[in-house]
C-alpha atoms as one frame of an Amber mdcrd trajectory, in Angstrom:
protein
 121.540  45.515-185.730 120.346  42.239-183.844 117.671  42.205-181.463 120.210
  42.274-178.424 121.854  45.080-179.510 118.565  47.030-179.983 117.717  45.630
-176.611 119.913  47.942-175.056 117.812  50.971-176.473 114.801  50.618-174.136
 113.766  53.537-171.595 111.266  53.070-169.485 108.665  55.446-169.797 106.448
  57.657-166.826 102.705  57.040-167.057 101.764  59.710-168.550 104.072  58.815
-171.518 102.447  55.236-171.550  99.346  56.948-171.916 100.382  59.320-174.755
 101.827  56.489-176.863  98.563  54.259-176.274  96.433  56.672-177.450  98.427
  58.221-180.144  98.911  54.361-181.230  95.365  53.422-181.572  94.272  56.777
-182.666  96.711  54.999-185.672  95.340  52.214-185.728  98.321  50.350-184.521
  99.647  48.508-181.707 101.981  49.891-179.348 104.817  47.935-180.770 104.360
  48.587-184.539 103.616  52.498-183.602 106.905  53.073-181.392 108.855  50.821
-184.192 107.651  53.069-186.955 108.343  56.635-184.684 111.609  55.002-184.206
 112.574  54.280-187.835 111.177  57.425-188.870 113.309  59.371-186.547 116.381
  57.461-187.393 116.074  58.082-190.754 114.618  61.716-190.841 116.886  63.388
-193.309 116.673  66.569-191.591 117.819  65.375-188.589 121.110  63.444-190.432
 122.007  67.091-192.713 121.418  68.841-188.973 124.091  66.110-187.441 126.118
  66.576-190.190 126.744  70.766-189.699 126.899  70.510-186.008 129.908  67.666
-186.480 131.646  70.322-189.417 131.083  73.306-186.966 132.390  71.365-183.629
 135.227  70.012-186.297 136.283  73.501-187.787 135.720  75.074-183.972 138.655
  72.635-182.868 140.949  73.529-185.858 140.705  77.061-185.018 141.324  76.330
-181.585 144.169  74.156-182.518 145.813  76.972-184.857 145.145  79.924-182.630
 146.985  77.630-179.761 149.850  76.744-182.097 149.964  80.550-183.051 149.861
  81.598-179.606
């Protein structure tokens, strides 16, 4: 991904979540930038998360097919 394409990822943030990253950033030891990057990458690839994505895609899938076959059946 380019940096204009990751451009479009921004949110701004309230106050009080500027506040929570700047201190939970140099409680780290890092800068703002480097800290968000690395919450970011961590996140993204969190296998957890991906094996979670994965079921709720095979259950939303296998919901539809029954759908699908109990409408065709109907």
């Amino acid at each position: 991904m380019d940096v204009a394409q990751a451009q479009a990822f921004t949110v701004p943030l309230t106050v009080a979540e500027q506040d929570q990253v700047q201190r939970a950033a140099a409680a780290a030891g890092k800068t703002v930038d480097d800290f968000m990057r690395d919450a970011i990458l961590t996140d993204a690839h969190d296998p957890f998360l991906a094996a979670l994505e994965q079921a709720a895609t095979t259950i939303a899938a296998r919901a539809a097919e029954d759908r699908i076959q109990h409408d065709y059946a109907g």
